[in-house]
BAPAPA-14212 format. One record per residue (C-alpha): x, y, z; residue number from 1; residue in three letters. Coordinates in pm, 1 decimal. Layout:
<rs>
X/Y/Z/NUM/ala
...
</rs>
This chain:
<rs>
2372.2/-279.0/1092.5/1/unk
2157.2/-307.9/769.2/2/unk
1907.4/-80.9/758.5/3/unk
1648.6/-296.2/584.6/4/unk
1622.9/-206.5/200.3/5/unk
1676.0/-457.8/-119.3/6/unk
2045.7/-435.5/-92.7/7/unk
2219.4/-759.4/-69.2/8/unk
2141.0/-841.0/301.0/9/unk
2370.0/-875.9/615.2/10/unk
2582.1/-604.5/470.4/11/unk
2749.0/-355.2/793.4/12/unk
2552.6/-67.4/690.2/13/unk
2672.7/122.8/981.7/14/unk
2951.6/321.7/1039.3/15/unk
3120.2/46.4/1346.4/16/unk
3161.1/174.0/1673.2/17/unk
2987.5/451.6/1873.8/18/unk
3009.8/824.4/1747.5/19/unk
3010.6/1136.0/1936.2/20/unk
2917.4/1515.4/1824.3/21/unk
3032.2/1876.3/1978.6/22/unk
2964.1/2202.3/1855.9/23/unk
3265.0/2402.7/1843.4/24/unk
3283.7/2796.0/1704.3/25/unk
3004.4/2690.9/1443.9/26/unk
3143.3/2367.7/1371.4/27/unk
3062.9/2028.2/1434.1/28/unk
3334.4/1795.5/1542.4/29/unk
3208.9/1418.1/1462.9/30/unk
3432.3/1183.1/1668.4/31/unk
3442.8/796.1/1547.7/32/unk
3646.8/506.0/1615.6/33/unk
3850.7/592.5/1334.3/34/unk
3922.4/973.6/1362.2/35/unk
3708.8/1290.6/1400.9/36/unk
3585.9/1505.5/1125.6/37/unk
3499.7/1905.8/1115.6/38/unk
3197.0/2038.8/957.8/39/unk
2981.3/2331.0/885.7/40/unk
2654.3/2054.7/882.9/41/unk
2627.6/1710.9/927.0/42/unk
2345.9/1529.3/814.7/43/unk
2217.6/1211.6/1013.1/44/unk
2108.1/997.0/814.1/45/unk
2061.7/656.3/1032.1/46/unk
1695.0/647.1/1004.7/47/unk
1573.0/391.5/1267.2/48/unk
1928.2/452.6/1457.9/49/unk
1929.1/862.3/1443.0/50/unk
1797.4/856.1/1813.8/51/unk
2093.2/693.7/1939.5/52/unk
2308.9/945.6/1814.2/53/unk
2111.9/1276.9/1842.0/54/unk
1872.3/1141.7/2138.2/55/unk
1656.1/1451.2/2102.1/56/unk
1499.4/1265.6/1847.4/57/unk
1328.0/1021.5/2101.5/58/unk
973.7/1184.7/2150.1/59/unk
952.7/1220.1/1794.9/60/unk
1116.7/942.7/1618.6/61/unk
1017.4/563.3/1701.1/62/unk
1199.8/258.6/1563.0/63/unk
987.7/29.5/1335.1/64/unk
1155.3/-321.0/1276.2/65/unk
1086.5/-434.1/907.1/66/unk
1181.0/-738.2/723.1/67/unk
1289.5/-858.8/410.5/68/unk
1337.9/-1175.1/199.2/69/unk
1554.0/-1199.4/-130.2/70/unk
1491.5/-1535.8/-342.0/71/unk
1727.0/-1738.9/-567.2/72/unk
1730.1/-1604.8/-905.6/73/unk
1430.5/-1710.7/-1058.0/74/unk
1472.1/-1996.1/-1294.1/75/unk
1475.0/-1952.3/-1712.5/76/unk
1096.3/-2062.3/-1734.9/77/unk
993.7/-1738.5/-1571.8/78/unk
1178.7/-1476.4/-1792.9/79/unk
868.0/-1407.8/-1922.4/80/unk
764.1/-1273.0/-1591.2/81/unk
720.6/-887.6/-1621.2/82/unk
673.5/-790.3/-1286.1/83/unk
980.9/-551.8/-1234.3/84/unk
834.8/-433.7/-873.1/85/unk
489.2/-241.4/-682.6/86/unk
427.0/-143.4/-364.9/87/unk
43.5/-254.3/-215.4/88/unk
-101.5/-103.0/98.6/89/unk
18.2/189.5/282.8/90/unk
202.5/209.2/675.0/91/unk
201.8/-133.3/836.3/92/unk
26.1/-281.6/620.2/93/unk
253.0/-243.5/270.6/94/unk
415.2/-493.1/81.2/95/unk
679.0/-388.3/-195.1/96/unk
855.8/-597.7/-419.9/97/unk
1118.7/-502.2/-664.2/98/unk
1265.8/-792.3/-924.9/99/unk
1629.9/-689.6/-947.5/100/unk
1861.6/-682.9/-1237.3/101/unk
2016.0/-1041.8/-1111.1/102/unk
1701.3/-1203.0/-1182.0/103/unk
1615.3/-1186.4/-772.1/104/unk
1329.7/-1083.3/-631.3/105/unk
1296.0/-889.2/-277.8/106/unk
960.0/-851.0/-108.7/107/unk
952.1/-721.4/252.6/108/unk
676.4/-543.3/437.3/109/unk
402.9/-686.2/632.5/110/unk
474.7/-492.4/962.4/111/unk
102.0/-485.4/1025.5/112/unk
138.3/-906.6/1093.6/113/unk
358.9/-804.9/1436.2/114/unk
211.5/-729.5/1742.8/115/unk
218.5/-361.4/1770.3/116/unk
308.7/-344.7/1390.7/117/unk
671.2/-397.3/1511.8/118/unk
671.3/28.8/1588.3/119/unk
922.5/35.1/1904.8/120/unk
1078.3/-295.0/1782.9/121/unk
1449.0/-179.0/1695.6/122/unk
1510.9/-599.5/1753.4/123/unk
1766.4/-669.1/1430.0/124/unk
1964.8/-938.5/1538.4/125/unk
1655.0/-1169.5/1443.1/126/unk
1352.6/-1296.2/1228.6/127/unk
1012.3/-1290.5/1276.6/128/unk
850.9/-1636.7/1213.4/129/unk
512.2/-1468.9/1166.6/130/unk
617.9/-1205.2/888.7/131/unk
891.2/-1448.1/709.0/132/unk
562.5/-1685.2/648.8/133/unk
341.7/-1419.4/545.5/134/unk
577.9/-1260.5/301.6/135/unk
644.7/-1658.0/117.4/136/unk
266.5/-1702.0/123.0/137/unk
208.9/-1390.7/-13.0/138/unk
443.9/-1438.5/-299.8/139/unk
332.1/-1760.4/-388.4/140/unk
15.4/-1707.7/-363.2/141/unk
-22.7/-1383.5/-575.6/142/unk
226.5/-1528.3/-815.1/143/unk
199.1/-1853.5/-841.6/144/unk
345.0/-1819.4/-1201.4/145/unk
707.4/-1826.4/-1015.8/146/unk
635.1/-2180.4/-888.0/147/unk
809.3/-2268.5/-568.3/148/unk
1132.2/-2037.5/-610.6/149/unk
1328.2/-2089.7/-295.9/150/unk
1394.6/-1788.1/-30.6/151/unk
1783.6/-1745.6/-7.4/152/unk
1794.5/-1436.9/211.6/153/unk
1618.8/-1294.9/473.8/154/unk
1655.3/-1033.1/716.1/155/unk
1546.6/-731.2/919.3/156/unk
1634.5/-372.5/955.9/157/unk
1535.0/-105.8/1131.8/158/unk
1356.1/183.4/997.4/159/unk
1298.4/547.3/1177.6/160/unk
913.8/659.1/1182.0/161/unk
763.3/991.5/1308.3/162/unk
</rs>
């Protein structure tokens, strides 16, 4: 699973197949499909996923879906572009942007465009028409300056909100 940053996209964030815990004597025994580790503390740090494995969570922790798109690097006429990345608007409603190192630039955001501002929507294995559009129109829009760079990525995670 990807868990919706500016990463490269469609990468298995996740660690594969189901997990377990059981406290034993003060430790915690993690079983995976590839072994089982001891600890003192484990941290779980799945954000939108943590319910699934500590399902205590539930009443407090709701999955938001969020989505992403990554463009082609952008072409030699906009080096002079100095935008390195912001963030705009707060909860459902925020847009970032980061321009990474490759020349790419990520934008993703725009919950607010979803009904219910996507909060219970843990729905990764597809795209929302409605935000993809809003996040190009956005970008071209505010920045027209970047001329019609094309979109080469896009993709949704899931992120965990209290």
């Amino acid at each position: 699973r990807n868990y919706g940053g500016c990463g490269d996209g469609g990468e298995d964030s996740g660690g594969g197949g189901g997990a377990g815990r059981d406290d034993v004597g003060g430790n915690v025994l993690v079983s995976t499909d590839v072994g089982t580790v001891r600890a003192r503390r484990v941290v779980v740090a799945a954000n939108g996923w943590s319910q699934e494995l500590l399902p205590e969570l539930r009443p407090f922790l709701q999955a938001c879906r969020n989505q992403v798109i990554m463009t082609r690097p952008l072409p030699p006429s906009a080096a002079a572009w100095s935008v390195g990345g912001f963030s705009v608007g707060e909860g459902a409603r925020e847009l970032y942007l980061i321009r990474r190192a490759d020349g790419r630039i990520c934008l993703g955001g725009a919950r607010a465009v979803e009904p219910s501002a996507a909060v219970g929507n843990a729905d990764d294995g597809s795209l929302s028409e409605i935000v993809g559009q809003y996040l190009r129109t956005f970008l071209a829009r505010v920045f027209p300056e970047l001329g019609s760079v094309a979109v080469e990525k896009e993709w949704t995670g899931v992120l965990g909100f209290t």
